[in-house]
C-alpha positions as CSV (number, residue, x, y, z in Angstrom):
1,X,109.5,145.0,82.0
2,X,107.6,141.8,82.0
3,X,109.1,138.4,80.9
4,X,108.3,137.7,77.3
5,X,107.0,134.0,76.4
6,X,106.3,132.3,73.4
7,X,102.4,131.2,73.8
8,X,103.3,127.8,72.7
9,X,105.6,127.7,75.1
10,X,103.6,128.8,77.7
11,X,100.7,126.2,77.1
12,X,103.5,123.9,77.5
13,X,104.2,125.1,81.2
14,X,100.5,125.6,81.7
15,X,100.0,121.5,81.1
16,X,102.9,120.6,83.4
17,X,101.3,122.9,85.9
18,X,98.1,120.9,85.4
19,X,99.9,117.6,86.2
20,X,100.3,116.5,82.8
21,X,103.0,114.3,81.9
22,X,102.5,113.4,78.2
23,X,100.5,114.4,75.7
24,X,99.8,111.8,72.9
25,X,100.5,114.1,69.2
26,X,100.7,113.6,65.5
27,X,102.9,116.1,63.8
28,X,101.5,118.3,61.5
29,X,102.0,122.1,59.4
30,X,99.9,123.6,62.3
31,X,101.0,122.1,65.2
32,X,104.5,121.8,65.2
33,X,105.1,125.0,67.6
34,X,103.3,123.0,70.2
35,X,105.3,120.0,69.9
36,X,108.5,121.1,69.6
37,X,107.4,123.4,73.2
38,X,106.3,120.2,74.7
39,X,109.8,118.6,73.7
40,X,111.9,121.1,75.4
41,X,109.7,121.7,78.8
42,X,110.7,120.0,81.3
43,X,108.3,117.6,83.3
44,X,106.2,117.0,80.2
45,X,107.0,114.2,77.0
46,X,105.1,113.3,73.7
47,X,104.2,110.0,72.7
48,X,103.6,110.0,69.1
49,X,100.3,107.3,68.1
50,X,100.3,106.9,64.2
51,X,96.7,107.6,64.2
52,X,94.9,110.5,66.0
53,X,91.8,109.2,66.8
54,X,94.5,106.4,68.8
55,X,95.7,109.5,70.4
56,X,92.6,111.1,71.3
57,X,91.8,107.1,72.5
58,X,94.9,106.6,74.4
59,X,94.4,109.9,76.4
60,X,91.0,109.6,77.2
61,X,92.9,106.1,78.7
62,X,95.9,107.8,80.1
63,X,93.0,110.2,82.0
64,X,91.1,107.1,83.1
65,X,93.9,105.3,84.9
66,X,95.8,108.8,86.1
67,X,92.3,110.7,87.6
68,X,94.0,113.6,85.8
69,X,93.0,115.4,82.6
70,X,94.4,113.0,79.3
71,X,96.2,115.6,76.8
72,X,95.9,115.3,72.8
73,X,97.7,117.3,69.9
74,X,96.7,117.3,66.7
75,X,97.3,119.6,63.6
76,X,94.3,121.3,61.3
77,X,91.5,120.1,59.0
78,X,92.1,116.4,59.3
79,X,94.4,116.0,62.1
80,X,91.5,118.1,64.5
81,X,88.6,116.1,63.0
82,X,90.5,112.5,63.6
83,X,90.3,113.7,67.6
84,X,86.3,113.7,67.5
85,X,85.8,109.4,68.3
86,X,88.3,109.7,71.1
87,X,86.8,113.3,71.9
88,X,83.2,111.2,72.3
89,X,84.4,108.3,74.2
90,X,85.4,110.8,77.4
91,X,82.2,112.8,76.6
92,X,80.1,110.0,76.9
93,X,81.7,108.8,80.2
94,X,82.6,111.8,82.0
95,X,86.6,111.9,81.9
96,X,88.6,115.0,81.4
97,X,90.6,115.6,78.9
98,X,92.1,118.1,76.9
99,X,92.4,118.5,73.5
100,X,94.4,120.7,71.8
101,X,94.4,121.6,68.0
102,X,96.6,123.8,65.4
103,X,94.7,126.0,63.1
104,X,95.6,127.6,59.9
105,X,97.1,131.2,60.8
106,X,94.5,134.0,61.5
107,X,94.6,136.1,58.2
108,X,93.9,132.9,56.3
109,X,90.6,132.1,57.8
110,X,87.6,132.1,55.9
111,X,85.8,134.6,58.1
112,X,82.2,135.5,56.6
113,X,83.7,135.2,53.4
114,X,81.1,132.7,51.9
115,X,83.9,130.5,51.0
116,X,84.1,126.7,52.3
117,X,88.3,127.1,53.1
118,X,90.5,129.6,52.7
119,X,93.8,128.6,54.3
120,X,94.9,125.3,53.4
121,X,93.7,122.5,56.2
122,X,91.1,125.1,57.2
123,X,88.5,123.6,59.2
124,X,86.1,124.7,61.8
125,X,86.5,122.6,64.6
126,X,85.0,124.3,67.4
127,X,81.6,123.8,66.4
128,X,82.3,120.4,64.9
129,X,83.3,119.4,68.2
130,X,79.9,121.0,70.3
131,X,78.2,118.0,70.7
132,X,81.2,116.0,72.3
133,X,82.7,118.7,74.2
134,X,82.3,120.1,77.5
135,X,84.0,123.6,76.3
136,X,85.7,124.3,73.0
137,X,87.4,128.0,72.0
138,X,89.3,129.5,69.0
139,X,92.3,131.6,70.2
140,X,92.4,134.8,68.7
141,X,94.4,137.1,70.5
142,X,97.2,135.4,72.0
143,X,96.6,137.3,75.6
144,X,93.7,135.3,75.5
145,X,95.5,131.9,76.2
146,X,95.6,131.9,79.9
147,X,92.2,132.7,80.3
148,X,90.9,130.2,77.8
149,X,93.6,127.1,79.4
150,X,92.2,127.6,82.9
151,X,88.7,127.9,81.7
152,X,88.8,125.1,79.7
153,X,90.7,122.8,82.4
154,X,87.8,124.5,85.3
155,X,85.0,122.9,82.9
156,X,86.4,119.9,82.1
157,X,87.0,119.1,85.7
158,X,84.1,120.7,87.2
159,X,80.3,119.0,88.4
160,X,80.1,116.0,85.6
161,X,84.0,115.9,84.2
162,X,84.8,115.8,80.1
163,X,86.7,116.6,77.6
164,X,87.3,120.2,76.0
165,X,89.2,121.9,73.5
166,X,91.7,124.9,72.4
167,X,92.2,125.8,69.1
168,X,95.4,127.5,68.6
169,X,96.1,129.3,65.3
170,X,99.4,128.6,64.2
171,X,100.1,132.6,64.1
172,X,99.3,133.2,67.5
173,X,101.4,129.8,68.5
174,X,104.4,131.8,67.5
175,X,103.2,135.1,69.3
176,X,105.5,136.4,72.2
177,X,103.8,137.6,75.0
178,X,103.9,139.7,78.3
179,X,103.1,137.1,81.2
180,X,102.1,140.6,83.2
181,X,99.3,140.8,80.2
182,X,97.8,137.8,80.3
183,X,94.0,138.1,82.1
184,X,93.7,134.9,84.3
185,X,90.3,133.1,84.5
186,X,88.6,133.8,87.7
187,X,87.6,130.6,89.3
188,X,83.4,131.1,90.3
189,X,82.3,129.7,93.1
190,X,80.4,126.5,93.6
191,X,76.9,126.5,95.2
192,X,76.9,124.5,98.3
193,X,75.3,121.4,96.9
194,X,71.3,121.5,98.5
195,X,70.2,118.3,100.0
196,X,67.7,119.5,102.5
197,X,65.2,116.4,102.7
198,X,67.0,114.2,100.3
199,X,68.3,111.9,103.1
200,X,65.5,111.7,105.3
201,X,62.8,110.8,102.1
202,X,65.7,108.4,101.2
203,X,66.0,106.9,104.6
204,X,61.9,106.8,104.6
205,X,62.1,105.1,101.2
206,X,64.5,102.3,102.9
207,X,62.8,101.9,105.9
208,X,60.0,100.5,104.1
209,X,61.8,97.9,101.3
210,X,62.3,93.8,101.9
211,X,63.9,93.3,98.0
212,X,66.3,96.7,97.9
213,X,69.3,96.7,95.5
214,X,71.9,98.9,94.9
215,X,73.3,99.8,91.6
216,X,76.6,101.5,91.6
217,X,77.7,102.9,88.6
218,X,81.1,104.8,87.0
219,X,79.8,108.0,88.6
220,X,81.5,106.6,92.0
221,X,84.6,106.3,90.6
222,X,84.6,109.6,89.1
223,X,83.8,111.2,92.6
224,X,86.2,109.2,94.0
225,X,83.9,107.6,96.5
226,X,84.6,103.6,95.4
227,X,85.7,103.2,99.4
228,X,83.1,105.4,100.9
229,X,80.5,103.2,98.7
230,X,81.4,100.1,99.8
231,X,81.1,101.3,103.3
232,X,77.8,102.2,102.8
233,X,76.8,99.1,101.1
234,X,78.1,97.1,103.8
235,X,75.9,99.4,106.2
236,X,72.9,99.1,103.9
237,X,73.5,95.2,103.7
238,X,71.7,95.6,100.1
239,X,72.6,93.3,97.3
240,X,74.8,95.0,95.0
241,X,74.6,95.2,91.4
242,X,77.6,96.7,89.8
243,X,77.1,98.8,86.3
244,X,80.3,97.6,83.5
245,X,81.8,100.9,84.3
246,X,81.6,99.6,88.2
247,X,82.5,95.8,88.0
248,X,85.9,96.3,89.3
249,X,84.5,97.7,92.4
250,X,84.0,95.1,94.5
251,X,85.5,91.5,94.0
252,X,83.9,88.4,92.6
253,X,83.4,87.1,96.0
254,X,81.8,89.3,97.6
255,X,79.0,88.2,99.8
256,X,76.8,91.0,98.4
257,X,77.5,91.1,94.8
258,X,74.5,90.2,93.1
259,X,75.8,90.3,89.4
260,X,75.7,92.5,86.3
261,X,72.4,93.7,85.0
262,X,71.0,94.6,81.7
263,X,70.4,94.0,77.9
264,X,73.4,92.0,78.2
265,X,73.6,91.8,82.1
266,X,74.2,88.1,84.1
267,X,70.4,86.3,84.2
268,X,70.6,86.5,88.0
269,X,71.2,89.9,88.3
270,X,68.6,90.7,86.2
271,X,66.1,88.7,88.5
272,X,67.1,90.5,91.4
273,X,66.4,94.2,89.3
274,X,63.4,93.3,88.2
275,X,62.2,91.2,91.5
276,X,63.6,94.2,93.7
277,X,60.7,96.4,96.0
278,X,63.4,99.5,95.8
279,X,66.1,100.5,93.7
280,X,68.8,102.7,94.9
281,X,71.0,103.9,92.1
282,X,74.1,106.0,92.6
283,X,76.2,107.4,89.7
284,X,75.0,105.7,86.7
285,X,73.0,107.1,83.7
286,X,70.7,104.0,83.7
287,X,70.6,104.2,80.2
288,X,68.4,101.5,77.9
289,X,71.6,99.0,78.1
290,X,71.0,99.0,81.5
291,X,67.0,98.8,82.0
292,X,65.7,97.4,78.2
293,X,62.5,98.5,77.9
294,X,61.9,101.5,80.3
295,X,58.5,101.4,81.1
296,X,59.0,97.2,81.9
297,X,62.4,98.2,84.4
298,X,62.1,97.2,87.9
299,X,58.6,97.5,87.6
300,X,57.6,96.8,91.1
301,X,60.3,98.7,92.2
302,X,60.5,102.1,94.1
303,X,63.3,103.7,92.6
304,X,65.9,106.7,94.3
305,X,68.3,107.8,91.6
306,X,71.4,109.3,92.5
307,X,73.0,111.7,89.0
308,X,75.1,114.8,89.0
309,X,73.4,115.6,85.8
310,X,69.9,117.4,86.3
311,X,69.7,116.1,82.3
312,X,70.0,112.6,83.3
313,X,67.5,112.9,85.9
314,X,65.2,114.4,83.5
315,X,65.3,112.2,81.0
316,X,62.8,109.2,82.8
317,X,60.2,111.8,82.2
318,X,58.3,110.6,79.5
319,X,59.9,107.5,79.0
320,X,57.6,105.2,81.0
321,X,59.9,104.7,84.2
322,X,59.3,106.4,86.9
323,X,61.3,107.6,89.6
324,X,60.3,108.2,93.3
325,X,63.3,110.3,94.0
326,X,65.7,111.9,91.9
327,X,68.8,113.4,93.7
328,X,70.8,116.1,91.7
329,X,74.1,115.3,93.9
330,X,77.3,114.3,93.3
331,X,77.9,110.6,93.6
332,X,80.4,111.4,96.4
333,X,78.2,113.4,98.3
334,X,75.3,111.2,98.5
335,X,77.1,108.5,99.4
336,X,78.6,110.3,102.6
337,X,75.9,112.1,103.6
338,X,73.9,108.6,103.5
339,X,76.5,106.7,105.3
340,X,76.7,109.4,108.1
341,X,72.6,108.6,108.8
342,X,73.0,104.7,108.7
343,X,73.7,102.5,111.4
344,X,73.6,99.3,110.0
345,X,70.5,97.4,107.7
346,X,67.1,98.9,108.1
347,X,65.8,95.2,108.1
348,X,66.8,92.1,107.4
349,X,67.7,90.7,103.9
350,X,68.9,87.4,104.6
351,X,65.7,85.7,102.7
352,X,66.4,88.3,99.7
353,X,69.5,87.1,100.0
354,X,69.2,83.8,100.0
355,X,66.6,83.9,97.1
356,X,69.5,86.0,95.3
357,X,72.3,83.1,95.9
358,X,69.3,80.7,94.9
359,X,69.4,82.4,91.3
360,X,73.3,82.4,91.1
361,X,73.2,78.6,91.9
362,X,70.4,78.0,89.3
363,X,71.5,79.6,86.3
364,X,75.5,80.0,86.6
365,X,76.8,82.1,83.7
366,X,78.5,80.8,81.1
367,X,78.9,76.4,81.0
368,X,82.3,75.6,80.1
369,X,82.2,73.3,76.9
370,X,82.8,69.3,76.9
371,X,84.4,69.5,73.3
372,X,88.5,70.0,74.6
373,X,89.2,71.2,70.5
374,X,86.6,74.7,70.8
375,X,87.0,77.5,73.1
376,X,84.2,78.7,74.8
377,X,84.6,82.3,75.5
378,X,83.2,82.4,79.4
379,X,85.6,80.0,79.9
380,X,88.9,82.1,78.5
381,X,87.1,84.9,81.1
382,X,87.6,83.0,84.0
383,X,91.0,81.5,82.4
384,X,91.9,84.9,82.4
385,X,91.1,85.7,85.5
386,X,93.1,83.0,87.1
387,X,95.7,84.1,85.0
388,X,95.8,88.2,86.0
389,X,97.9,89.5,88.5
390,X,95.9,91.1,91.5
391,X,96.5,94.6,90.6
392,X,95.8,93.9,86.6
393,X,94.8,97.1,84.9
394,X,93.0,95.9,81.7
395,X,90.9,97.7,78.5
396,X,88.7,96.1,76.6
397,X,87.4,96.7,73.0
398,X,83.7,96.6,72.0
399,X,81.3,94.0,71.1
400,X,81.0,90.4,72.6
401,X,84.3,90.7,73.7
402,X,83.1,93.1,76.2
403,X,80.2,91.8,76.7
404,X,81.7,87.8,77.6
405,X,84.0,89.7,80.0
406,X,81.3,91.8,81.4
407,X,79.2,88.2,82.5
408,X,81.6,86.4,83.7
409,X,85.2,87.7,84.5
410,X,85.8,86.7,87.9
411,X,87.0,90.0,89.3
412,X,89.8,90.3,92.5
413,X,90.5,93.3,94.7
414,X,92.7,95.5,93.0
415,X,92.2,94.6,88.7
416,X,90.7,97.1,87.1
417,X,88.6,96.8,84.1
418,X,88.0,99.7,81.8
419,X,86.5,100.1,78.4
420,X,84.9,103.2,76.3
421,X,81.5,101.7,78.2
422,X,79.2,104.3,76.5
423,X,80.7,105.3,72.7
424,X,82.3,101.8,72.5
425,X,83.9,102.3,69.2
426,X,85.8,99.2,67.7
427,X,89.7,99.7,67.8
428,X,89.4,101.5,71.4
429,X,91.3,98.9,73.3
430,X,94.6,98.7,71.7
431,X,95.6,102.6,71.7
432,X,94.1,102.8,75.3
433,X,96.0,100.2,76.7
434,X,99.0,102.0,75.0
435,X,98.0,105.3,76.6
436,X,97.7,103.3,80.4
437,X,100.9,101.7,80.1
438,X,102.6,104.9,79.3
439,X,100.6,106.5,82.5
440,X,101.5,103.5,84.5
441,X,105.4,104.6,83.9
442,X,105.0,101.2,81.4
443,X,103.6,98.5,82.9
444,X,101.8,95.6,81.8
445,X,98.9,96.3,80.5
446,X,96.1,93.8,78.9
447,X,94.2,94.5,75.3
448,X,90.8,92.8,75.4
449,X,90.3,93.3,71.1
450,X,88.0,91.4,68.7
451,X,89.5,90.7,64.8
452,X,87.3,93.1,64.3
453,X,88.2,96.3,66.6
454,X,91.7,95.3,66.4
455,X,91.7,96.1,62.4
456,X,90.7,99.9,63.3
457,X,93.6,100.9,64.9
458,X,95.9,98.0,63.9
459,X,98.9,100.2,62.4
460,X,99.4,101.2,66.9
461,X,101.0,97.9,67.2
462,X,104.2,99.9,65.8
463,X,103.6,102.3,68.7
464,X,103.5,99.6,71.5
465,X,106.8,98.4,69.9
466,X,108.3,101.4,69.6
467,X,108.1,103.0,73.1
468,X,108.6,99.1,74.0
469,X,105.5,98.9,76.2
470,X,104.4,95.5,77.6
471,X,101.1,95.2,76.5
472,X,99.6,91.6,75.7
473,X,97.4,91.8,73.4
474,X,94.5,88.8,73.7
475,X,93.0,88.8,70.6
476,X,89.7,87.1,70.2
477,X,90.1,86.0,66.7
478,X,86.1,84.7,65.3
479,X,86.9,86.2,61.9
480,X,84.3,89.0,61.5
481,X,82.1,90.9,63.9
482,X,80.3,88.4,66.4
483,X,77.7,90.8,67.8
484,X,76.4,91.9,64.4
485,X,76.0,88.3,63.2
486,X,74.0,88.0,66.4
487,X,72.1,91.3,65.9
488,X,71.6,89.4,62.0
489,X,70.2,86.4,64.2
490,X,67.6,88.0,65.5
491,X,66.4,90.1,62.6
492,X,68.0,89.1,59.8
493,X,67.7,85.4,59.1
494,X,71.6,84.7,59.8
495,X,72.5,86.2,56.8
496,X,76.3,87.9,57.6
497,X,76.4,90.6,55.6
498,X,79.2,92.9,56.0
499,X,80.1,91.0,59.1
500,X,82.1,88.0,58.0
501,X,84.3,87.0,55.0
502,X,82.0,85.6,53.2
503,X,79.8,88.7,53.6
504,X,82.5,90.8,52.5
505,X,84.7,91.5,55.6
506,X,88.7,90.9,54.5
507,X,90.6,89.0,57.3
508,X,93.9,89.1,57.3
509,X,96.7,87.1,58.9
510,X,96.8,88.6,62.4
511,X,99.9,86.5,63.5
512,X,101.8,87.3,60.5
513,X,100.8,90.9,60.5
514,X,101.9,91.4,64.5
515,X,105.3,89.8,63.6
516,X,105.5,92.1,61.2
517,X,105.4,95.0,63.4
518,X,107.8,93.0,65.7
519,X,105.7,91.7,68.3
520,X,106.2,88.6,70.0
521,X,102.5,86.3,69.2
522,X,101.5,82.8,70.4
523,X,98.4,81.0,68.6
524,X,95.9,78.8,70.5
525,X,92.6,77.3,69.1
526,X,91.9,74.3,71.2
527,X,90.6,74.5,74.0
528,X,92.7,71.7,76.1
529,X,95.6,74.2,75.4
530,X,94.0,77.3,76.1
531,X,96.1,77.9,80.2
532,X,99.4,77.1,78.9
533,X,99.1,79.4,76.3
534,X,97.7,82.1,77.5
535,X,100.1,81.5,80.3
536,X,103.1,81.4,78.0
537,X,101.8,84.8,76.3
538,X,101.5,87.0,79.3
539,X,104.6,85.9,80.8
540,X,106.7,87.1,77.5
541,X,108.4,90.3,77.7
542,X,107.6,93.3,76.0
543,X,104.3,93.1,73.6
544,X,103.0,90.5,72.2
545,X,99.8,89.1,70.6
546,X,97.9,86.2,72.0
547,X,95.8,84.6,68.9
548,X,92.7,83.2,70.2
549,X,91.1,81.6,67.8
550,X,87.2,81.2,68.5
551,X,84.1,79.4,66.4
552,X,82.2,82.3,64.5
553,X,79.2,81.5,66.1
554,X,79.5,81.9,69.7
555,X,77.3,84.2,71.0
556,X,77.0,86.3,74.0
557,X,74.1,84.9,76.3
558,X,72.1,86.0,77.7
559,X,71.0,88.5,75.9
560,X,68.0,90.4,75.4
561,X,66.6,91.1,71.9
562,X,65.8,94.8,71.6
563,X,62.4,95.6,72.5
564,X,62.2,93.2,75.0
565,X,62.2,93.7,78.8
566,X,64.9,92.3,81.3
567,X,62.9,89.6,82.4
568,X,61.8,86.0,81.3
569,X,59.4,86.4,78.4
570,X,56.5,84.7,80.1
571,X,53.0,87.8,80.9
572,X,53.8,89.6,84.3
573,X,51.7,89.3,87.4
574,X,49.7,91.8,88.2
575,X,51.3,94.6,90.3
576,X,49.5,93.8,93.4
577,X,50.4,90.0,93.3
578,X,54.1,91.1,92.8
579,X,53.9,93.3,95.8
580,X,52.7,90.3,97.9
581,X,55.3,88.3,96.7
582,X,58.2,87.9,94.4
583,X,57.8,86.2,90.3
584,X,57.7,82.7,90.1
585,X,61.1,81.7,88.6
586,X,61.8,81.2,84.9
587,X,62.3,77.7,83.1
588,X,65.9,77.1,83.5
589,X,68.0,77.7,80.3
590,X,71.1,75.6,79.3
591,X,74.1,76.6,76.4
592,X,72.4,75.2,73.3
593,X,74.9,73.5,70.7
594,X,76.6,75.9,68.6
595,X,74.9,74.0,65.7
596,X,71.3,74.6,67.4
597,X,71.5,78.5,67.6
598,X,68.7,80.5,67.0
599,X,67.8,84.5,66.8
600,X,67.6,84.8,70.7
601,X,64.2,86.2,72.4
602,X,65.1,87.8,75.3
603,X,66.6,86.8,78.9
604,X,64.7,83.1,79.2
């Protein structure tokens, strides 16, 4: 006779045969099987978040940091519908995950019955969570569990990776089952990825370019391919412009990085994008962020794009920017089979270089401040970044924070930098720093939060105590949401509604409120004391909060104004004189006086 097994119990085994080591729950009526399965396998612990869109957060984080599938819990109705944030975060930037929900018990679902809810907590999540979901499924025969766990974990690892969900009624938790009975889910098989020409138009396209760059994007990382990249751009000898999801690929000094590019991009790496003859692209969805206007993005530019997702490839059609080659391939694959057809640089690039460095030199990102009694958020990033151990894993929250980092944190080999790049919900950084450090067997982690984000998800600071993680907490404290008042700048007449106290925003006392939760804090606003205490934060055991306070109107700059394209706002050369030679370069721009802001126009 075959072994019996409660099907809680099983998916229990099932996730520790996956390589899951926690799975970030909130208890509830309909999923308390679950848990209590989770607590009594061995080789898999909960971590209870007080929130679950914080636990749907922190293991979207937990996946990001591990490579492995992040694992969330949650009970019915509210409980599965809190997941959904966290749910869109992975969607939108390709990690695996998987999400796991309790349902009311099978006779007490509505059915076709007309009626909105028939069991109490009833809710429908399956199709709530289509849209952000690789693969969702209602169990409703419990010999259907296997199948629909190894389907589910195929998907959400398989060609572009993402989140997916089981829905377990509570009923059919409590089921016992034959293991003999239960239909596995047989594994198809992937076509051999096609790339008959691919290389050898690519190579072609390569031959002929004097201004290349080459944007890497998050895609690498989730093929696995950061090493394999960087060989090829070393081969290539092509300037390198890194995507936000790709910063923490190659160091600061790195004699080909070229800066970040986009909406809210460095303004030297925008003038290499948009001066650049050819544009190879590997893993990133180039999304508006990243090229502002399409039709206006690296205009003189022959472009090869490099996208595991036919969708994303698709998408230029239509929109104004065309693409010379689009390679359906994994980011990993292209990469090698490249690599394997290079020698060294088709030509050389030492005057594109040079005209690159001439850029940097011209328009370095982010002055540091005269006035000792401000803090000038470029300089905290590169505070911080003197500051940061070499292997520094650290998450960071939406908005300008994000955004300052993005310009101007001086990267070293080994820190990685990681943020929801894509959904970019406020309150992301604090549960996902929570769900790292527990990955990371509880090491030091850094929150990068606003006042802002932090309010979201502020009731985790409990959590970081509780499981006594050392997470430091850097706080950027302008009292209401910075990037909206800029947004307001630009279209709105500076009038903060909504995004400051005096527009209706409630600010509480962030020190008082972290002490409350028992969390060590230290409080700087000058800027003559901004080292020692950031030094004197970090080097506190256990968590703590570092209260940076900043002047409400610093702004992130540059930063382009929607509508606008990447460049300088002065009338483009024609096409052929760009061909024969590169734009003339923009007036130079310095840091205006706080006092002197104005809705901003574009990168100029």
């Amino acid at each position: 006779m075959s072994e019996l097994v409660k099907v809680s119990d099983y998916v229990a085994e099932f996730l520790v045969r996956e390589g899951v080591r926690h799975a970030f729950v909130v208890s509830g009526g309909a999923s308390l099987h679950l848990i209590h399965s989770i607590a009594d396998q061995p080789g898999i612990d909960y971590v209870c978040p007080q929130h679950e869109q914080a636990g749907a957060m922190a293991a979207d984080a937990y996946a990001r940091v591990t490579g492995n599938l992040g694992c969330a819990m949650a009970t019915s109705g509210p409980g599965a519908t809190n997941l959904i944030t966290g749910m869109a975060c992975a969607y939108f930037d390709s990690v695996p995950g998987i999400f796991i929900t309790g349902n009311v018990s099978t006779f007490r679902m509505r059915g076709d019955s007309g009626v909105r809810q028939l069991g109490f907590q009833e809710t429908d999540i399956v199709p709530m969570v289509g849209p952000v979901s690789k693969y969702a499924a209602l169990i409703e025969d419990p010999l259907r569990i296997r199948y629909e766990l190894e389907k589910a974990v195929h998907i959400a690892r398989s060609g572009r990776p993402g989140p997916v969900l089981v829905d377990i009624p509570d009923n059919i938790q409590r089921e016992l089952v034959a293991r003999a009975d239960l239909e596995p889910y047989p594994l198809p098989v992937a076509p051999a990825p096609s790339a008959a020409d691919v290389f050898e138009r690519a190579l072609e396209l390569i031959s002929t370019a004097s201004r290349p760059v080459l944007v890497l994007g998050w895609g690498i990382r989730l093929a696995g391919a950061v090493a394999e990249a960087m060989e090829l751009a070393e081969k290539l000898g092509f300037p390198i412009l890194p995507t936000w999801g790709a910063k923490d690929m190659l160091p600061e000094s790195h004699q080909l990085l070229a800066g970040t590019f986009g909406t809210h991009g460095t303004r030297y790496g925008n003038y290499a994008i948009q001066n650049a003859d050819l544009v190879l692209s590997i893993g990133s969805s180039l999304d508006t962020h990243a090229t502002g206007t399409p039709s206006e993005f690296a205009r003189g530019a022959r472009k090869i794009v490099v996208d595991i997702d036919e969708a994303e490839l698709a998408k230029f059609e239509g929109r104004g920017l065309h693409v010379d080659l689009a390679v359906c391939l994994d980011a990993g694959d292209f990469v090698r089979g490249l690599s394997a057809r290079l020698e060294g640089p088709a030509s050389d690039y030492s005057p594109w270089l040079e005209r690159i460095t001439g850029w940097r030199t011209r328009y370095p990102q982010g002055v540091a401040e005269s006035d000792p009694s401000q803090i000038n958020p470029y300089v905290l990033a590169k505070t911080l970044g003197s500051l940061f151990e070499s292997d520094e894993v650290v998450f960071m929250d939406t908005g300008c924070g994000v955004a300052w980092m993005g310009q101007s944190f001086p990267v070293r080999e080994g820190q990685r930098l990681y943020s929801a790049f894509n959904n970019t919900p406020m309150g992301y950084a604090l549960p996902a720093a929570i769900g790292a450090s527990v990955a990371l067997g509880k090491k030091r982690v850094i929150c990068l939060s606003g006042d802002g984000g932090l309010q979201l998800n502020i009731q985790e600071l409990v959590t970081a105590v509780h499981y006594e993680l050392p997470i430091k907490i850097v706080l950027l404290n302008n009292r209401g949401h910075a990037m909206i008042r800029q947004t307001q700048d630009q279209w709105l007449g500076s009038r903060y509604l909504a995004s400051s106290p005096e527009g209706g925003v409630g600010q509480p006392d962030f020190v008082a409120v972290a002490q409350a939760y028992g969390l060590k804090t230290v409080d700087v606003s000058r800027g003559d004391r901004l080292e020692d205490a950031l030094r004197e934060g970090l080097a506190m055991p256990g968590p703590v909060l570092i209260n940076v306070e900043l002047c409400p109107r610093e702004r992130v700059s540059p930063q382009v104004k929607y509508g606008r394209p990447l460049e300088d706002p002065e009338p483009l050369l024609p096409r052929e004189a760009f061909l024969a030679d590169m734009v003339v370069e923009p007036l130079e721009v310095s840091r205006r006086p706080l006092e002197e802001d104005a809705p901003q126009g574009g990168i100029s």
